[in-house]
Each structure stands twice: as C-alpha cells, then as structure tokens.
N, C-alpha and C positions, 0 to 999 in steps of 0.2 A: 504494500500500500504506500504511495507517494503520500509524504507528509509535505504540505506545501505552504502553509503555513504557521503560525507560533498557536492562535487560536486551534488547530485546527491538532496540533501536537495534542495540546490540553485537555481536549473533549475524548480525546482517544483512548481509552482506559490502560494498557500496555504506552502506548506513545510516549503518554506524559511522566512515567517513570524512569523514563533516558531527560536527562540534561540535554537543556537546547541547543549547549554549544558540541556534545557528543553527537546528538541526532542530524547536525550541519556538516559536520566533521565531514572531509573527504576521506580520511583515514580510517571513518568508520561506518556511518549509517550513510552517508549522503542525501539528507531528508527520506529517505524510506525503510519502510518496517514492512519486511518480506514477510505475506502469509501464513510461510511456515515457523515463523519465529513464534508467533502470537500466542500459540497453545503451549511453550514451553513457560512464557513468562505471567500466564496463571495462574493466578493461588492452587498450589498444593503444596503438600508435603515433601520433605527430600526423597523419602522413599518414591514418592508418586513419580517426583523430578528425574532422578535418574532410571525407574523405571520407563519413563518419555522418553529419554535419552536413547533406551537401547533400539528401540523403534525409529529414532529421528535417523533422517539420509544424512550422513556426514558429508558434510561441504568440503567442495576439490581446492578453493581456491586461500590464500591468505587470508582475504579480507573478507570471504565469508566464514573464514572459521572465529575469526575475531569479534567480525561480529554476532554470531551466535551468543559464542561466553559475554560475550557486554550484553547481551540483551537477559539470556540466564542473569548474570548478577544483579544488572537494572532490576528484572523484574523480581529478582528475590532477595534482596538488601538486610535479610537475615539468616542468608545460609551460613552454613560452616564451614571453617575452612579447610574441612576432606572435600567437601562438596562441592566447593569450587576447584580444588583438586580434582576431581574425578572428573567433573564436567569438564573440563582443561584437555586430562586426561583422553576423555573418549572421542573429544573433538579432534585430538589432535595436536593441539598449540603448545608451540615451538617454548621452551622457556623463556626465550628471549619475547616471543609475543607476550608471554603472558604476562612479564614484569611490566611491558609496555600497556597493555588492556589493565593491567592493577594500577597501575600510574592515573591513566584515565577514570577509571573506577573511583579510586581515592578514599579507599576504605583501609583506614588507619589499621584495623587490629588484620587486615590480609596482607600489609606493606609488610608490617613486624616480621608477620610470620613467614613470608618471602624471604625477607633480608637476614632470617634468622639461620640460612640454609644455606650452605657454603658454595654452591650451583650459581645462587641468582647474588652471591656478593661478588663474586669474579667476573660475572656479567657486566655489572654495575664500574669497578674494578676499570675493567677493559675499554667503557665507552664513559667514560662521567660526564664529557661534556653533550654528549648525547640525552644521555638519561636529565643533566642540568637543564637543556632547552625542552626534554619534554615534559617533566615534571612544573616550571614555567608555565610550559603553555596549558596546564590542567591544574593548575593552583594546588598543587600535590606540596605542600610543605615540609612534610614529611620526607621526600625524596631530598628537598632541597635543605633541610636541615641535616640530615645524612650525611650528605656531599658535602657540606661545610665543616662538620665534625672529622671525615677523613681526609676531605684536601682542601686545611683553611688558605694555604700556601695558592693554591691554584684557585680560589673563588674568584679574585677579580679578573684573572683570564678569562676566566667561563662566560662570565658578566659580560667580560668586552669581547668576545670571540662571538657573542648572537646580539652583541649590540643593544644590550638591554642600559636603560638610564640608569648611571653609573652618579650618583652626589659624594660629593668628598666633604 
C-alpha cells in the first residue's frame, strides 16, 4: 500500500507505528507498506509472531529483508530481544543490517544488548564513522554516546568528516 501522505500514515493502523521519517526513508519503506507486511505487524503474541514467520515468503532482496524486521519491530515495540533475534534470524539479516535497522529502531534496551556481543562491537569497531553518520541521522544517542566513550580522540573528525555544525 503506497502511503502518500503524513494524514494518510496516521489513519493506517500498522502505518502509523513506523516513524514518519523511517516510512520516507529511501533506505527503508519509501512511503509504502507492502501487503504482506501488515498481518505480521498485528497484535499477537511472540509465539503467534514467529509462528507467522514460519509461513511468511522470505524476501530475496536487502531492503526487503530490512524492511520486514522494521516493520516486525514497529509493529511490536514490546518484543524480546530473542525475538527480534529470531525474526532477524529467519529473515535473514546480515549482522551488519541488523545493527543498522536497530540504529533506526532506536530501542535503547536492543542497542545494549547488541553492543553487548562481541560480533556487532567489531562491526561498530570497523566502520564508526559510519555507524557516527547513521546513528545522527536516526537521533540514536545511544550509538552516539558509544562512539564518544571509545573514540573521544576521533569525535571531532566524525563531526567534520559528514559536516555536521561543529561550535567551539
């Protein structure tokens, strides 16, 4: 379903669970909520949820694996976090997607438990100024508190390397 406008997100009962600037995103929804998404991000149970899962057609491409799990999460903003695990899992998504769809996400107790993993801190590790400009563009503090804490040394590079307004 094209979402074509901000009213139009709102009145959508699934739609309006995605943040307006995630359901805009090129990166993710591009104004639309594919039909088959909608019966995943329905109230049920985890059990019900990844029972769904095992029936849903797993998506060939990146960025609809990605956004499936953003729509999972959106639509269930109280799973756990096996649960987005496993939905991760069955979908697919790359570690490295996933830290980037939890960035997006920006749910503090799933960053933790990411970052607590020795996988997604070498990730992190390997790309910072990467993770600095996407954490940035999804008001993810938490990433950006992170990155400051292991490279206070390297913050005002990051700063000026995507040209973000720098005051002294």
């Amino acid at each position: 379903m094209k979402i074509e406008t901000e009213a139009q997100r709102l009145t959508h009962p699934q739609a309006r669970l995605i943040p307006s600037s995630i359901m805009k995103s090129s990166d993710f929804f591009r104004n639309e909520l594919p039909d088959n998404l909608i019966p995943l991000m329905k109230p049920q149970t985890e059990e019900q949820l990844l029972a769904a899962l095992q029936g849903f057609k797993k998506p060939h491409s990146w960025h609809e694996i990605l956004r499936s799990w953003l729509a999972i999460a959106f639509g269930h903003p109280n799973l756990s976090k096996e649960t987005l695990g496993a939905a991760a899992r069955h979908l697919g998504l790359s570690d490295k997607a996933l830290l980037e769809a939890s960035i997006a996400l920006n749910r503090q107790d799933y960053l933790e438990f990411l970052l607590s993993q020795e996988n997604f801190m070498r990730l992190v590790e390997r790309g910072p100024n990467d993770f600095f400009k996407m954490a940035s563009a999804h008001n993810c503090l938490q990433i950006l508190h992170y990155l400051e804490s292991k490279y206070p040394d390297k913050l005002q590079e990051m700063i000026k390397k995507d040209k973000f307004l720098h005051l002294n």
